[in-house]
VMD Tcl script that draws the C-alpha trace (Angstrom):
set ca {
  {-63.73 -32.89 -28.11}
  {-62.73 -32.42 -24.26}
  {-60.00 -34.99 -24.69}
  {-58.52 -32.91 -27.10}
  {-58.77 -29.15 -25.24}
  {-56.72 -31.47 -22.91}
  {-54.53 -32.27 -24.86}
  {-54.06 -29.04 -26.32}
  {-53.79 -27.69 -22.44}
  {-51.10 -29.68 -21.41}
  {-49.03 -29.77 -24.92}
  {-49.16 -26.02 -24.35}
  {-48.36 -26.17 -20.78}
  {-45.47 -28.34 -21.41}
  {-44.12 -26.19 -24.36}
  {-44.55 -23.29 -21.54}
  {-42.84 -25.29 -18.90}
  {-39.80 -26.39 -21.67}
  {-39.25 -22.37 -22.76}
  {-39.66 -21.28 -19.21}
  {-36.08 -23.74 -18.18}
  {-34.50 -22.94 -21.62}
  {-34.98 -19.57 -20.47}
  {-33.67 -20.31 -16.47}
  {-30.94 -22.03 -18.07}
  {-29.52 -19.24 -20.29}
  {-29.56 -16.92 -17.33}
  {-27.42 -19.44 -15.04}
  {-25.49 -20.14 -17.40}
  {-24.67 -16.48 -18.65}
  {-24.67 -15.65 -14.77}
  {-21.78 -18.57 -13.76}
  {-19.71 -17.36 -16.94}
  {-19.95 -13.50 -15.80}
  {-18.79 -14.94 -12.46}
  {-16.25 -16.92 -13.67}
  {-14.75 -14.43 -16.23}
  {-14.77 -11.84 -13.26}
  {-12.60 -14.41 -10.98}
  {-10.46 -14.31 -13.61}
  {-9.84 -11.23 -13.89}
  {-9.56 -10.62 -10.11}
  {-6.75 -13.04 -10.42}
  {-4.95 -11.40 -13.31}
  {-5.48 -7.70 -11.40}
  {-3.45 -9.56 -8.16}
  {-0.76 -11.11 -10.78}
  {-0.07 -7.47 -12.12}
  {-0.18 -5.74 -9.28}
  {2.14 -8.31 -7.42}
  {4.63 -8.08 -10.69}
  {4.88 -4.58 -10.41}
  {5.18 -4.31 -6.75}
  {7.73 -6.85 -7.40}
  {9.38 -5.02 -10.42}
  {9.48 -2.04 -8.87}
  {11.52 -3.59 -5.39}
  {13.67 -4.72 -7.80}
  {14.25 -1.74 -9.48}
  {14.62 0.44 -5.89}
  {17.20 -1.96 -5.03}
  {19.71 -1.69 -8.14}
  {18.94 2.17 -7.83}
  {20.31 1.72 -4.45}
  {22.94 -0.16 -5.35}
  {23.62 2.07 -8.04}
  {23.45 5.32 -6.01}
  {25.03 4.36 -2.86}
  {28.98 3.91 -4.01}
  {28.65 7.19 -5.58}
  {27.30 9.53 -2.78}
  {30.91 10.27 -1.52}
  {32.21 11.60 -5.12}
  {28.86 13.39 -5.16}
  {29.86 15.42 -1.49}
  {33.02 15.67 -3.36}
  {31.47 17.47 -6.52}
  {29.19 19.68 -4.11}
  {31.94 21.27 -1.79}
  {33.69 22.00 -5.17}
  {30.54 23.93 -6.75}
  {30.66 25.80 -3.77}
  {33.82 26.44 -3.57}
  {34.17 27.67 -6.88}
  {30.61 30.14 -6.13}
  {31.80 31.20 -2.91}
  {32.39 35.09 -3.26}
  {36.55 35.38 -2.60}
  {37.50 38.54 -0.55}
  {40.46 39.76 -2.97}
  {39.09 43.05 -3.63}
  {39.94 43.20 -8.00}
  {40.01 46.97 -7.88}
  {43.62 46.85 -5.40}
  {46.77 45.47 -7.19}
  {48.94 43.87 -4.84}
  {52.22 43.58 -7.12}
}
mol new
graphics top color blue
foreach p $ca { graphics top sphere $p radius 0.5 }
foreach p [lrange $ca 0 end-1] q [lrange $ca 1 end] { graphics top cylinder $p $q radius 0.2 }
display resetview
């Protein structure tokens, strides 16, 4: 009967042995593809972030380009609105006919 509580010991320790790296091996491998999937997205945060730094240089520069042949018509357009506000100094009340 002793030959078989050893048996039975070391079937059991095995089995224990077997779940206990089943067990190691689900956490590594759940660990290395949370790793990996955060990588991932660390990369995809710098690929969006350097598009829209990107984008918006782009965009600054046709704005430029946009703006900058029109700033003299604008100076233009802003002595005229203040011409036309500018209070005259023909009094209305005197008729000079």
């Amino acid at each position: 009967m002793e030959v078989s509580a050893v048996v039975r010991l070391r079937t059991v320790s095995a089995a224990a042995a077997l779940a206990a790296a089943v067990a190691v091996w689900a956490v590594v491998r759940r660990d290395r593809r949370l790793r990996r999937q955060l990588a991932r997205e660390r990369v995809e945060h710098r690929l969006t972030d350097g598009c829209l730094i990107r984008d918006l240089d782009a965009f600054r520069r046709r704005l430029d380009g946009l703006v900058a042949p029109r700033a003299p018509a604008d100076d233009v357009v802003l002595a005229r609105d203040e011409a036309l506000v500018r209070p005259t100094r023909i009094d209305p009340t005197t008729d000079d006919d």
